[in-house]
C-alpha positions in Angstrom: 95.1 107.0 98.7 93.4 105.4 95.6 92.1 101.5 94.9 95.4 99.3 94.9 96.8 99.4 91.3 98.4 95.9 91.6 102.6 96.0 92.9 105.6 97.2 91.2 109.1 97.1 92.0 111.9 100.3 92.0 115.4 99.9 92.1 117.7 102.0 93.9 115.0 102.7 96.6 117.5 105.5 98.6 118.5 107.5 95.5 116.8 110.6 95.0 114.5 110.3 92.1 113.5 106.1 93.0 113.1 107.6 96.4 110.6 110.6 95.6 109.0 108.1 92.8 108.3 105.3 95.7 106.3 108.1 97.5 103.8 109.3 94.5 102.8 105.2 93.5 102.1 104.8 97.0 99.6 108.1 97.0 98.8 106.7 93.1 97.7 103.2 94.8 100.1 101.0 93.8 101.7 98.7 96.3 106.3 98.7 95.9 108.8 96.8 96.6 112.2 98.1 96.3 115.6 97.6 96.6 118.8 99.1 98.5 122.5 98.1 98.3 123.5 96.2 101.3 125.1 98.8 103.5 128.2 98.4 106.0 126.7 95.4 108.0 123.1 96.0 106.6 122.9 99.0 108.5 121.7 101.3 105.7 119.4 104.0 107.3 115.8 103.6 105.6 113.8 105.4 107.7 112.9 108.1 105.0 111.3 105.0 103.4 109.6 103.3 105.7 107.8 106.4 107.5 106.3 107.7 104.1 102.3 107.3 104.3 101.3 104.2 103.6 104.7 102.1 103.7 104.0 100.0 106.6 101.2 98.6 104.9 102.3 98.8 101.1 106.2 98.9 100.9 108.7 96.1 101.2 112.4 96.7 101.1 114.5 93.9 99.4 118.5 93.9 99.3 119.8 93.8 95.9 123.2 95.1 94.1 124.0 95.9 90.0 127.3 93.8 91.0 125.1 90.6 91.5 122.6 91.0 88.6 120.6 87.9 89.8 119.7 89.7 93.3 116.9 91.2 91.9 114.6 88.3 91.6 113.1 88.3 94.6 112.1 91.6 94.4 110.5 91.6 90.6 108.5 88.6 91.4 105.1 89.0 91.3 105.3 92.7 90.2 103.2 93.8 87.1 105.8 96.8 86.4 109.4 97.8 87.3 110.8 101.2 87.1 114.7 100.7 86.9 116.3 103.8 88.5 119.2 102.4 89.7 122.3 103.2 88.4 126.1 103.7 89.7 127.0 107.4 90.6 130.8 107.7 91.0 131.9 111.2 90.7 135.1 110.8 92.9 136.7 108.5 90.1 137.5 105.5 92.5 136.9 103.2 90.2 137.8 102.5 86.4 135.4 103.8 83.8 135.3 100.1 82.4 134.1 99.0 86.2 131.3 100.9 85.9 129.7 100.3 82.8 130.2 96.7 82.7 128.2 96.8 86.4 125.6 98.9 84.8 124.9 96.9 81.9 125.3 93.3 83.5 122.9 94.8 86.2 120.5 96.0 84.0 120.2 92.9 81.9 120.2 90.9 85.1 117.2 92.8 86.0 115.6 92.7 82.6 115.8 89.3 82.4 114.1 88.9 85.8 111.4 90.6 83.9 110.9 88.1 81.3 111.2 85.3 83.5 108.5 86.7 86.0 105.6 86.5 83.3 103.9 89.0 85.7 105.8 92.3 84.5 103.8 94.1 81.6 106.0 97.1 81.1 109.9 97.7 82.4 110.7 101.7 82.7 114.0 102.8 82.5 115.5 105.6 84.1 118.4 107.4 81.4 119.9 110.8 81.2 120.0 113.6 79.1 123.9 113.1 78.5 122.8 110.2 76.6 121.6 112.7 74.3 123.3 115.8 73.9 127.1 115.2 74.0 128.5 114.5 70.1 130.1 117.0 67.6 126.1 117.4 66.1 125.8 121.7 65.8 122.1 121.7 66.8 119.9 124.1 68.9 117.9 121.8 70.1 118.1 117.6 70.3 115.0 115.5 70.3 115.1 111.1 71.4 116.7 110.7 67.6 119.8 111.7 69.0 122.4 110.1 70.7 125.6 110.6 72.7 128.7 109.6 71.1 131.0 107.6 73.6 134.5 108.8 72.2 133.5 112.5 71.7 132.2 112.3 75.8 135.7 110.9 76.2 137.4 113.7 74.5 136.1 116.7 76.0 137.0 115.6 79.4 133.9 116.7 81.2 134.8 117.3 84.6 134.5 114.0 86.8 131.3 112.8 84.9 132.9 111.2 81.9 132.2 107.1 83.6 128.3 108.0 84.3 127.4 109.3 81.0 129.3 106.7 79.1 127.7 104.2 81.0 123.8 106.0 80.5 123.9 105.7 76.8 125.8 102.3 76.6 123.6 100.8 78.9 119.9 102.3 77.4 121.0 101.3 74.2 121.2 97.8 75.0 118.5 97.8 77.2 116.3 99.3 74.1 118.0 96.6 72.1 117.4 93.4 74.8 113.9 94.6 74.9 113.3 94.5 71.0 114.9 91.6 71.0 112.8 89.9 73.3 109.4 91.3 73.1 109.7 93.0 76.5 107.6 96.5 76.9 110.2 99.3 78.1 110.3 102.4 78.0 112.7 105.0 78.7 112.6 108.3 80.4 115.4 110.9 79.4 115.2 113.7 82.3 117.8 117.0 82.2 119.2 118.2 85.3 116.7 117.2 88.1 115.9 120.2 90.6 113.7 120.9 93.2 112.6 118.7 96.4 114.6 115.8 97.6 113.6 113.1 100.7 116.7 111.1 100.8 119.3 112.3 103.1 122.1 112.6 100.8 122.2 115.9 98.7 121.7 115.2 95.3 124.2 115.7 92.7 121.5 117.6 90.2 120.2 119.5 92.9 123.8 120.3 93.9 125.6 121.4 90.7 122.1 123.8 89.4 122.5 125.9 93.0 126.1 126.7 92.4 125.5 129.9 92.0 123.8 130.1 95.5 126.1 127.9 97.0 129.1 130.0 95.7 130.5 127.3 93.6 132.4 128.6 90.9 134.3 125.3 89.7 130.7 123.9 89.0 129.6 127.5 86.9 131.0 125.2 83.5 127.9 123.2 84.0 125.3 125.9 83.9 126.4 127.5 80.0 123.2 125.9 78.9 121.0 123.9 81.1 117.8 122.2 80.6 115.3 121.6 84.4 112.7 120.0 84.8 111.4 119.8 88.5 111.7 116.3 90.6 107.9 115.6 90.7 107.3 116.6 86.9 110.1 113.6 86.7 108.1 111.1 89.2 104.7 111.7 87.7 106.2 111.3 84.2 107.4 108.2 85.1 103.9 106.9 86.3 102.4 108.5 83.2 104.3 106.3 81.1 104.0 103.4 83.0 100.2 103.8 82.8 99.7 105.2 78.5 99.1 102.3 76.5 100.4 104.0 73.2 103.9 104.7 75.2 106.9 103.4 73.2 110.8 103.7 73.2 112.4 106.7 74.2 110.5 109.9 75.9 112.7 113.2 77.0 111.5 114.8 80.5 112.6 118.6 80.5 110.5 121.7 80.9 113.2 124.4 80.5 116.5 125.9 79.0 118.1 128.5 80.7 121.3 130.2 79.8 123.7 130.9 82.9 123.7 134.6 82.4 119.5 133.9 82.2 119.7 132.0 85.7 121.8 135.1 87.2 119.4 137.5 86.4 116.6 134.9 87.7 118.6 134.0 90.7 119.8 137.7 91.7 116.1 138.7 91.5 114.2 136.2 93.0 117.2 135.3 95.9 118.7 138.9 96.6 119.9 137.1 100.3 122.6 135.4 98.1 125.4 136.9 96.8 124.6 135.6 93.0 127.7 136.3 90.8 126.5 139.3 88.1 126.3 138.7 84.8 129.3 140.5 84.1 131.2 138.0 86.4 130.4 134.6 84.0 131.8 136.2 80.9 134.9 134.0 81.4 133.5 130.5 82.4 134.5 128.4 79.9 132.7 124.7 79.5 130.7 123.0 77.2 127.7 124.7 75.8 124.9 121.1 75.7 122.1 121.8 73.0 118.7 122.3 74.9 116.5 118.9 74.6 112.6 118.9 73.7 109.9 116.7 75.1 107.6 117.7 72.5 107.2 113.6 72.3 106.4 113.3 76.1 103.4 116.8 75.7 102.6 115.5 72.4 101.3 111.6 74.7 99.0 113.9 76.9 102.1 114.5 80.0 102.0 118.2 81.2 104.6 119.6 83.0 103.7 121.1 86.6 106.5 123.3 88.1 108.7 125.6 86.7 111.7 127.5 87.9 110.1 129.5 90.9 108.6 126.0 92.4 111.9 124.1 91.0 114.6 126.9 93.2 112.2 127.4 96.4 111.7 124.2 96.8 115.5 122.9 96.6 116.6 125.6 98.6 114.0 125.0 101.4 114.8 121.6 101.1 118.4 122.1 101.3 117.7 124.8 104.9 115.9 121.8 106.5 118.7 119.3 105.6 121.6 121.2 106.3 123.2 122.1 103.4 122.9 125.6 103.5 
């Protein structure tokens, strides 16, 4: 554990990325609050939290909801940075795409707001996606932070149940880049790709979920893979830090450390795993999906970041992850 580093708050303390970035501030010396959606009669199960080293002593856990944007205040106060991670995941399409970004947005500005008002907070970093990059009708190899998702074209192609999130990524960055211009606050974004490798929370991660279909046998999810950019979970949290921490840090930076074409992960996959029955190359030649540009974080390498992990630590470390959890 190093010196304290002064306290900072996370939202969305039980997702997976808020969850794995609470653990490396506390082993950076920071002190964290964070907060969790009320659960059915307050009964969410923290314990994944709270028994991480050094959490008795340096974590408090604060209720707070994107419905109730004013929730958050409590939990900024006194904080000198917050790392937004929070953000609505709704892949079973109970709720109206409208719903969700209006939450997103009103929750976002609640807690940017909370920002300003603490006079404490020095820098806000937000938590976006790479769909808030690479979906429009641009014909490009390869998309850098200049680019941006185009809401109607996201609409159009109909991607498979994540149409709400990705619309309300890009809306709400957007006008979280723009509140904070607008207002003199110090954010920063971080754009990660699919997120693979190690998870602590309990739930299995979406991310984590979809880039193992091919172990998992999941051939409805193979549309996913055409073209898909990785980075591993800690590269993510330590990126995070890194930008909270680099003076010269502005605007947007993209976190990815590959591209891998599906017939490229088969070969990968069938080598490395040969205990799963990876489909063959031969096998993909009909998926049909949309083909996403590969993104570079020449911004992110060009500030001094460098990337840890790649694909063998990203895949052993989900899958072992995934044995002890259950899920395969």
């Amino acid at each position: 554990m190093e010196a304290d580093k002064g306290k900072v708050c996370v939202t969305g303390g039980t997702g997976f990325v808020a969850s794995w970035l609470i653990m490396r501030l506390l082993q950076h010396g920071y002190s964290a609050h964070t907060t969790v959606r009320p659960g059915p009669e307050h009964k969410r199960d923290v314990s994944f939290l709270t028994s991480l080293p050094g959490a008795s002593k340096k974590l408090q856990i604060f209720q707070a909801d994107l419905s109730i944007p004013e929730s958050f205040e409590s939990a900024i106060k006194g904080c000198i940075g917050v790392f937004h991670v929070a953000t609505p995941v709704d892949f079973e399409n109970k709720e109206p795409e409208e719903v969700i970004v209006k939450r997103t947005i009103d929750g976002t500005l609640g807690i940017l707001k909370a920002c300003l008002n603490s006079k404490t907070v020095k820098r806000v970093v937000y938590t976006s996606s790479a769909s808030t990059i690479v979906f429009s009708d641009k014909v490009v190899d390869t998309m850098d932070e200049g680019f941006w998702s185009n809401v109607d074209y996201i609409k159009s192609i109909n991607y498979f149940t994540f149409g709400p999130y990705m619309i309300s990524k890009t809306s709400t960055e957007k006008i979280a880049l723009e509140f904070a211009e607008e207002h003199g606050l110090d954010l920063v974004t971080v754009i990660p790709s699919f997120i693979v490798g190690p998870f602590i929370c309990p739930k299995f991660p979406g991310s984590v979920h979809t880039s193992m279909a091919m172990i998992l046998g999941e051939r409805e999810q193979y549309g996913l893979l055409l073209n898909l950019s990785m980075v591993h979970t800690d590269d993510v949290a330590r990126a995070h830090i890194f930008l909270f921490e680099y003076p010269e840090a502005r605007g947007r930076y993209i976190c990815s450390s590959h591209t891998i074409t599906i017939e490229e992960l088969s070969k990968f996959l069938s080598a490395k795993y040969p205990q799963f029955p990876i489909p063959t190359v031969e096998s993909l030649k009909g998926i049909e999906g949309y083909k996403t540009p590969g993104v570079s974080p020449k911004k992110l390498l060009d500030s001094g970041f460098e990337f840890k992990y790649g694909l063998d630590e990203m895949f052993d470390e989900a899958i072992q992850c995934c044995k002890e959890k259950g899920y395969l």
